[in-house]
N, C-alpha and C positions, 0 to 999 in steps of 0.2 A: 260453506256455500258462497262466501264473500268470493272466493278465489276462483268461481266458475262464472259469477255472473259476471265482474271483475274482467275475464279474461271473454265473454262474449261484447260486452260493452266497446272492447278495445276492439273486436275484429268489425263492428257496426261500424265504429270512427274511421277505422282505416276504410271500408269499404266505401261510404261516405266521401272519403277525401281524395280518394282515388276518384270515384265519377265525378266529382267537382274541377278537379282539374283536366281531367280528360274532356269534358264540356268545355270548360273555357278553352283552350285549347282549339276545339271543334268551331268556337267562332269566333277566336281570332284569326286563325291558319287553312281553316277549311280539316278535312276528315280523312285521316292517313291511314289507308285498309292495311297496311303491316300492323302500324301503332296499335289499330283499332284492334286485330286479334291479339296482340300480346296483352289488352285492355281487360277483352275478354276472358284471356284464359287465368288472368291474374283473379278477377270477381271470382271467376269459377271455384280455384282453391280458395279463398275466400269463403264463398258462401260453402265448402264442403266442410270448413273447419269449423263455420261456424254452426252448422247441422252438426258436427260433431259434438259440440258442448252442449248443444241444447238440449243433446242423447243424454251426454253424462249428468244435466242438468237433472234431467229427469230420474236417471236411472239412481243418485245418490239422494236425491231430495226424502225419499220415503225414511232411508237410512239417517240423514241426517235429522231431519223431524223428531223422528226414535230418541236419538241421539238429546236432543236439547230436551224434549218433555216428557221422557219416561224418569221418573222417580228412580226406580230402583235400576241400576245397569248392571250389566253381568259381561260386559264389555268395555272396551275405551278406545276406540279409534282414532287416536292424537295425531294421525296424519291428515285425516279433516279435520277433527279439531282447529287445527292450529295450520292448517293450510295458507292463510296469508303469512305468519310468520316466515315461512319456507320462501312462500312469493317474493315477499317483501323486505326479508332482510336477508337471504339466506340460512336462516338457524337462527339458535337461537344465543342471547347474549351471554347467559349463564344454564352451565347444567349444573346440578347438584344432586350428590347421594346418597346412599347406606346401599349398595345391593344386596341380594343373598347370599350365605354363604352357604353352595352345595356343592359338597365335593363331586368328581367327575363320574367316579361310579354311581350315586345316586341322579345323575339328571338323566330327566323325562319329560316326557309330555305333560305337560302341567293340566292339565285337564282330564288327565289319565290316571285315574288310583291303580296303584300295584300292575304299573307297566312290566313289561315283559321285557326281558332283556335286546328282543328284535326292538323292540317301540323305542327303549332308552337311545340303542344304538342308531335308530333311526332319525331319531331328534336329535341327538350328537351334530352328527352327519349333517341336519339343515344348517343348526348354530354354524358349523366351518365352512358349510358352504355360503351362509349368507354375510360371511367374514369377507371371503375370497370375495365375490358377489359387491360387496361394497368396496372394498380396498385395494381388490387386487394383491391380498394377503394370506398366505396360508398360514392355519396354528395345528399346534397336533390337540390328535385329540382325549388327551389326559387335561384338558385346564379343568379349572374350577369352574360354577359357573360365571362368576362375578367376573373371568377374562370376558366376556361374550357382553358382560354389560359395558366395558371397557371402549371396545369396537362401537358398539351401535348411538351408546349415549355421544362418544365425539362424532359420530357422524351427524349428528343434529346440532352440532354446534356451529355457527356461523365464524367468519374469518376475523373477526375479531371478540371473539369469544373468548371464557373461562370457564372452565371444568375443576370442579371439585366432589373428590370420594370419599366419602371415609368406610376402608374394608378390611380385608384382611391383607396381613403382613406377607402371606406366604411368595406372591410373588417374586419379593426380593431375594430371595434365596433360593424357593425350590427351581427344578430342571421345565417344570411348565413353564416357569417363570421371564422364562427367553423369549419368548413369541411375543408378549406384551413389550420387556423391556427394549427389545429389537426394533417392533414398531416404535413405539416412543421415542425411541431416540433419533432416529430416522427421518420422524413426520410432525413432531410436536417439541416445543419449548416447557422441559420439564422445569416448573419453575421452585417447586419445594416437594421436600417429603418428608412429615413429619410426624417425629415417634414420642413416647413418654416412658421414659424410662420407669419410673415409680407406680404409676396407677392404670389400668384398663380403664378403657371408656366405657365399655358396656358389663353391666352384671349380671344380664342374661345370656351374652353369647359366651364360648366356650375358647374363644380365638383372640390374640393380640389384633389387635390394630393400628392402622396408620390413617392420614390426612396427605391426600396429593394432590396438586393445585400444579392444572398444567393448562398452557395458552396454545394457540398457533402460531408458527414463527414468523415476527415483522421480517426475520433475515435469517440465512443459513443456520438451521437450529443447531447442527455439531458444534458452532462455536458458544452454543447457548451455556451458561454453567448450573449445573441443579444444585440447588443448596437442599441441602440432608440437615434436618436440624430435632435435633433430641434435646427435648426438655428435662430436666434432672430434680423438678418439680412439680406434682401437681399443675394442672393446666390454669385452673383458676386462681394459684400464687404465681404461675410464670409469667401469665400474657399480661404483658404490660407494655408504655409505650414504647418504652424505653428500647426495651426489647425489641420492638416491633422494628424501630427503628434500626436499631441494629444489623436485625437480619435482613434488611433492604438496604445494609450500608455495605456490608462485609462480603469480600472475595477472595478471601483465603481463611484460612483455619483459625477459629474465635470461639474462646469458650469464657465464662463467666459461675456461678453460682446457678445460673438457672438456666444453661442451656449449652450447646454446643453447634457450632454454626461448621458444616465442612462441607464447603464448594467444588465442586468436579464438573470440569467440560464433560458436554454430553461425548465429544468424540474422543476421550479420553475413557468414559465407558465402554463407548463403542469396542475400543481398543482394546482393552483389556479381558474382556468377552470372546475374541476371538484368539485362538493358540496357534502359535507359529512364531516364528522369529524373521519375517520378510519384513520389509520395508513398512510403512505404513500406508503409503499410496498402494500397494502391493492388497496387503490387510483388509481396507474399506474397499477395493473394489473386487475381491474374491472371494474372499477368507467368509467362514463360516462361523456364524455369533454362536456362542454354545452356552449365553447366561455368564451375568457374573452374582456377586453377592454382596450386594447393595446393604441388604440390613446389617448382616454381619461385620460388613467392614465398616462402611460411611456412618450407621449410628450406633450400632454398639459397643466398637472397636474401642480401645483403651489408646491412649496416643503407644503408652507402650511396646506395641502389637507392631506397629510401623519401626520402632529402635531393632526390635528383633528382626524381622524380614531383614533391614539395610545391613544389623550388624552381622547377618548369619548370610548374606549373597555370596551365592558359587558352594553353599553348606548345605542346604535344603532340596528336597526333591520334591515330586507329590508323591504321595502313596502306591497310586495305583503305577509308578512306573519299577518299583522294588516286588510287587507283589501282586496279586492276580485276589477279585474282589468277590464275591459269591454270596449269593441270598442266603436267607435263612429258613431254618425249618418250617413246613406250614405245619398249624394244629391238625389238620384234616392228614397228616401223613405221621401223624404218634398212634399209640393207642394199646391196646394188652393185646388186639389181635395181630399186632407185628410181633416178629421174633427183639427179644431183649437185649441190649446194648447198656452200654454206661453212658450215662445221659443228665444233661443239667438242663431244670426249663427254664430259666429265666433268671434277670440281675435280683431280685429278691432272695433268692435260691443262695446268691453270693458270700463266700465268706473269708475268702482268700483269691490272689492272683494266681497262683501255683495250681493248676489242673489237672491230677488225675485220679485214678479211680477211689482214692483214700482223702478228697477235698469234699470241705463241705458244700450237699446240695444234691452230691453227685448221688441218683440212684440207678438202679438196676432198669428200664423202661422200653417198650417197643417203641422201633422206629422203621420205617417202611424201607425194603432192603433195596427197589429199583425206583431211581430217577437221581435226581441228586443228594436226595436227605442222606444219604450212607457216606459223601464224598468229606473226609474229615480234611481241619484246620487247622493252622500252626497256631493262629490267635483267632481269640472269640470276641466279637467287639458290639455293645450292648447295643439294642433296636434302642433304648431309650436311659437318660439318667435324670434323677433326682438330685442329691445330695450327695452322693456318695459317685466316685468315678473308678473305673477301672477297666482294664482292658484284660481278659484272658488268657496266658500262656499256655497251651494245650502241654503237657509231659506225656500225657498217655492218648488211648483211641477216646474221647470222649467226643460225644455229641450234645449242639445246644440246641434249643428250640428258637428262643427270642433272641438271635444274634447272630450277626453275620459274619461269614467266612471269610478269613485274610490268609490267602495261601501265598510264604514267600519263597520266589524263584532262585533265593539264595539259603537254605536251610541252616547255615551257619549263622545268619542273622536274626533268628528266632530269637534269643538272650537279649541281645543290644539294642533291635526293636521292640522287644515286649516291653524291656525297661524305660526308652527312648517315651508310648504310648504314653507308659504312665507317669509319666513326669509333670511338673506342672505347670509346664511349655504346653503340654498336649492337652491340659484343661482348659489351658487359655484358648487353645484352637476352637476346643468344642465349643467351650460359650459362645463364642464370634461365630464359626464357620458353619455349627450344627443347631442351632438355637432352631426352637420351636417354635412353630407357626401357633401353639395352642395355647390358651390363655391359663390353662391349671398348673403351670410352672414347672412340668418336664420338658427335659430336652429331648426330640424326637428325630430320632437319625434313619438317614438312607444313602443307600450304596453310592449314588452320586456324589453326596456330600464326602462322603469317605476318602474320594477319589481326590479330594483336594489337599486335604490334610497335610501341611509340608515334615519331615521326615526328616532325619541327618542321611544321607549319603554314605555318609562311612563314619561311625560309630563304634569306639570300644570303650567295653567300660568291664569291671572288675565281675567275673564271673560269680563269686559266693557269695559279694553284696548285692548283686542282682537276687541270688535265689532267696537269699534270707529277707531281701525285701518284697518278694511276691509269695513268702510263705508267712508271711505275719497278716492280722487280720485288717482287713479294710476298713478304716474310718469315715465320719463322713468329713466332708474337703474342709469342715472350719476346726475341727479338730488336727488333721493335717498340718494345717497351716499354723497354730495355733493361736486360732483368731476367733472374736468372740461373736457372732450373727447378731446377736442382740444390742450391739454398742457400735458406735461409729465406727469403724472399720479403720480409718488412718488416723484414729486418736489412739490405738495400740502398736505396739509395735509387733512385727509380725516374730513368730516363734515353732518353727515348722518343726515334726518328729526327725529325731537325729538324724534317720536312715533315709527319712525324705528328701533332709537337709542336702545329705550325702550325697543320693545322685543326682537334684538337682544342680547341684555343684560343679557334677562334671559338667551337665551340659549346656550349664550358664560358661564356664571355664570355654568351651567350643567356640561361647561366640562370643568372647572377650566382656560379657556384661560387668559395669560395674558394681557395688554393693545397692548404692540406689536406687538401679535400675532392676536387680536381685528385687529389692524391697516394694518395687513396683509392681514387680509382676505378682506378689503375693496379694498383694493389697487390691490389685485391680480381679486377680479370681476372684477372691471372696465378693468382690462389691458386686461384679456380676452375677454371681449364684446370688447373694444374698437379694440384689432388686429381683430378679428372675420368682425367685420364691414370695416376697410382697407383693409384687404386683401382681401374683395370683390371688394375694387374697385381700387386694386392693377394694373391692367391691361386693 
């Protein structure tokens, strides 16, 4: 209420000081019939606005009343609430939060039990419009809902404000995940974003999280740099001051015992988010941000990860430009009432690379003969991994349920790439590039992420070693390696199966690695699966 009587008070003074002067005026000068109607019709709006408040005085007062001395509320109207706030500073100096996390298919009208899918879609539809609405932004509408707390909570922030979340991780990797990153980089100075490698924060939610601490920019925010900093201990052994200091000293790449510091211009994100090969002036004022992958690379990337890219340039492709990417079977299109095929449901099922009708897993099962369930694949690539990695070479007509379709436009590449997949080049992809948003320690994949996956170009490698090594049985990745999960990982030396040895050999050999950087790339899978897997059961 402060902000209405507030704002009548001020229209009395003005009106006041206008007829004080205009009097004086009147008898020093004598009384000027032009003057005197612009005098006029100035009171008039005057006095119409101040009728106006006196309206809304009235018309919120019963509301506000409510508001301060009803005990129990079943509402929160923070916009009177906190009405001088907004007057008086613009916003507010600090936001802070946890939002919820609900995925896009379950939001709804929160006041609506077992909405109907018009109602969800219909309160979608407000959230983006009242996106647009405030920002002049549009997002699609697959976010989560915690995007939408993203949008509203900075909007309540004043211009020299700070915002801080702590929520889920997903944004930094999945394809929603662009509409936030896009705004943010754009409109705000992302000032940190920070992970824990080792422990969840929370033991009731079901999802990794992160901590993001972003301001509004004193100055051009693209040149602002976001520090990514992943702790590599427990929060309550890392934060310290030292530390602290640290990561408000450092502008390039600083890692330590208890943490990892790696700075990126915001417009170097920008950059890299959008695909093309034009200019960069070109890029930022056309080009289309399509997400990049923040977590994957900035915090959980192994320095390794960056030897390989530089030393494999002009070598690597992405996936999707060797081969065509395709969903996977839904449950609702299996069943005994489809006619029977050769069919594997899922990576559990798994017990070899080598796919056809004589692999374990494989049974006899109905699968729906019209849409695309019937459309088969050269490789089967799992919706999700644990422990164990593998990529499917189809040899016969089989179908899978939980996996998706890699159809290549080169069929004589099926060998080199199947082999290429399951290398342990291609595990190091997954952890970084596919890592899961969910806190029980699988890796949860989707056809976007697929799309990234960089690939050799042109790849050969020995045709019987290939097949003998996709017909022997899959182990899980620390046995591969032959590294112990249970023991510090770089106090062993790593000891991989002969045949693993083998090809990753050649395709260390492709991109000239040397033997310690060979020994890195082992020791850095393992450390990834192996924190991936504690830190689910961190809590």
């Amino acid at each position: 209420m402060n902000f209405f009587k507030n704002e009548k008070e001020k229209k009395q003074n003005e009106l006041k000081n206008l007829v004080d002067e205009y009097s004086n005026k009147v008898r020093m000068f004598g009384e000027d019939k032009k003057e005197k109607e612009e005098v006029e019709k100035t009171v008039d709006n005057l006095n119409r606005e101040k009728e106006k408040i006196d309206s809304e005085i009235e018309e919120y007062k019963n509301i506000y009343d409510d508001l301060i001395r009803t005990k129990e509320k079943t509402y929160f109207l923070w916009d009177i609430c906190f009405s001088n706030v907004f007057k008086e500073k613009g916003g507010f100096d600090l936001v802070i939060g946890n939002p919820p996390y609900v995925r896009q298919e379950l939001i709804g009208p929160p006041l609506i039990k077992n909405a109907s899918r018009e109602q969800k879609d219909s309160y979608k539809k407000k959230l983006q419009e009242r996106v647009e609405k405030t920002w002049g932004y549009k997002v699609g509408g697959r976010c989560d809902l915690y995007v939408y707390f993203y949008f509203q909570s900075l909007y309540l922030l004043n211009k020299n404000g700070t915002f801080c979340f702590i929520n889920s991780n997903s944004w930094l990797d999945v394809d929603f995940g662009k509409y936030l990153q896009e705004f943010l980089l754009k409109n705000f100075e992302i000032k940190r974003i920070i992970d824990n490698q080792v422990k969840r924060s929370f033991k009731e939610a079901d999802i990794n999280t992160i901590m993001v601490l972003i301001n509004y920019p004193e100055k051009e925010s693209l040149n602002n740099k976001v520090k990514f900093i992943m702790f590599k201990k427990p929060f309550d052994e890392a934060i310290k001051i030292n530390n602290e200091l640290l990561i408000e000293e450092k502008d390039e790449l600083f890692k330590n015992e208890d943490l990892r510091i790696f700075p990126k211009l915001q417009k170097e994100l920008l950059l890299e988010g959008i695909e093309g090969d034009e200019k960069e002036e070109v890029k930022l004022l056309n080009g289309k941000y399509e997400g990049g992958k923040w977590g994957g690379i900035y915090l959980r990337a192994p320095d390794i990860y960056f030897t390989i890219l530089e030393k494999g340039k002009g070598k690597f492709v992405k996936l999707d430009q060797i081969s065509k990417i395709e969903g996977y079977i839904h449950g609702f299109n299996i069943g005994t009432k489809f006619p029977k095929v050769n069919f594997i449901e899922g990576p559990s099922k798994v017990g070899q690379i080598y796919l056809d009708e004589n692999a374990p897993g494989v049974e006899f099962y109905g699968v729906k003969k019209t849409g695309n369930s019937r459309q088969l694949a050269d490789l089967l690539y799992p919706r999700m991994f644990g422990h164990r990695f593998f990529i499917l070479v189809n040899f016969g007509d089989i179908y899978g349920q939980k996996f998706y379709k890699i159809i290549i436009r080169n069929k004589k590449m099926k060998i080199s790439l199947g082999a290429f997949l399951n290398s342990t080049i291609s595990i190091l992809q997954n952890e970084i590039l596919l890592y899961s948003t969910w806190g029980l320690g699988a890796i949860s994949v989707n056809s976007n992420h697929l799309k990234q996956l960089r690939v050799f170009s042109d790849f050969k490698i020995d045709e019987k070693l290939s097949l003998n090594f996709f017909k022997r049985p899959v182990r899980p990745i620390f046995e591969e390696l032959g590294l112990d999960p249970d023991k510090p990982i770089r106090d062993q030396e790593p000891n991989p199966l002969p045949d693993r040895k083998e090809l990753d050999d050649i395709v260390f050999d492709v991109i000239g690695l040397t033997q310690e950087e060979r020994k890195e790339i082992y020791w850095a899978v393992a450390e990834l699966v192996q924190n991936r897997l504690k830190k689910a059961k961190s809590v």
